[in-house]
Structure formats: structure tokens, C-alpha cells
N, C-alpha and C positions, 0 to 999 in steps of 0.2 A: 980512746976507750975501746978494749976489746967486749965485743958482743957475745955471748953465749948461747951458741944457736945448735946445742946437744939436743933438743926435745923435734926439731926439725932430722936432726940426721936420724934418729933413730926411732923415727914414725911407721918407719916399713918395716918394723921388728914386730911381730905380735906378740901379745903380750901372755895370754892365755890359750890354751890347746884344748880344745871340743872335742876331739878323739875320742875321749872315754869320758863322756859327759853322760847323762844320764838320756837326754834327749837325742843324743847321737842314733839309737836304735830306732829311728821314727815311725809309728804302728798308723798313723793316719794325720792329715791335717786338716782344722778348723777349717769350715767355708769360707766365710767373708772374712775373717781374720788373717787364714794362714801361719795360724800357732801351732804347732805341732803335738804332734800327742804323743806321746812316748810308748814304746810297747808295757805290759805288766810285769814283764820278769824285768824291765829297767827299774821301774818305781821300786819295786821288791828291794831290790842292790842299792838303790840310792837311798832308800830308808833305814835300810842294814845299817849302813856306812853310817850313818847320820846317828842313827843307836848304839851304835859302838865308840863311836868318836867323841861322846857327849862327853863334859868335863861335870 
């Protein structure tokens, strides 16, 4: 029996790119949390995006 062990070899690929995420711009981080806050003109562009893309 051949084993199919594709989800192993290609673990080191990521999968998604943060680069131009909204929180990529980071204005401050939560104290005990450590969740970040995004600056205002991010939220602004991700809202945009979200209102123009709606179906």
C-alpha cells in the first residue's frame, strides 16, 4: 500500500500572506492579551473593501 504523505511535505508552504492584511499596520498592542490594534486609516481600507466587495 502506497501512503499518501503530500499534507506532510507541503506543511512548510504557507498558506496565506499578512502583508497587506489590515492588521499588518499595527497602531498599538493590547496589554495582557497582546492582540493588536490596527492603525484608523487600516480599519477605514478594510471596511472599504468589505463595502465594495459585498454581493
Amino acid at each position: 500500500m502506497a501512503s499518501d504523505n503530500t499534507k506532510e511535505h507541503n506543511i512548510k508552504i504557507p498558506i496565506e500572506k499578512h502583508d497587506t492584511a489590515a492588521w499588518a499596520n499595527i497602531e498599538k498592542l493590547q496589554p495582557v492579551s497582546n492582540v493588536s490594534i490596527p492603525h484608523k486609516s487600516e480599519v477605514r481600507n478594510a471596511k472599504d473593501w468589505v463595502d465594495a466587495n459585498q454581493k
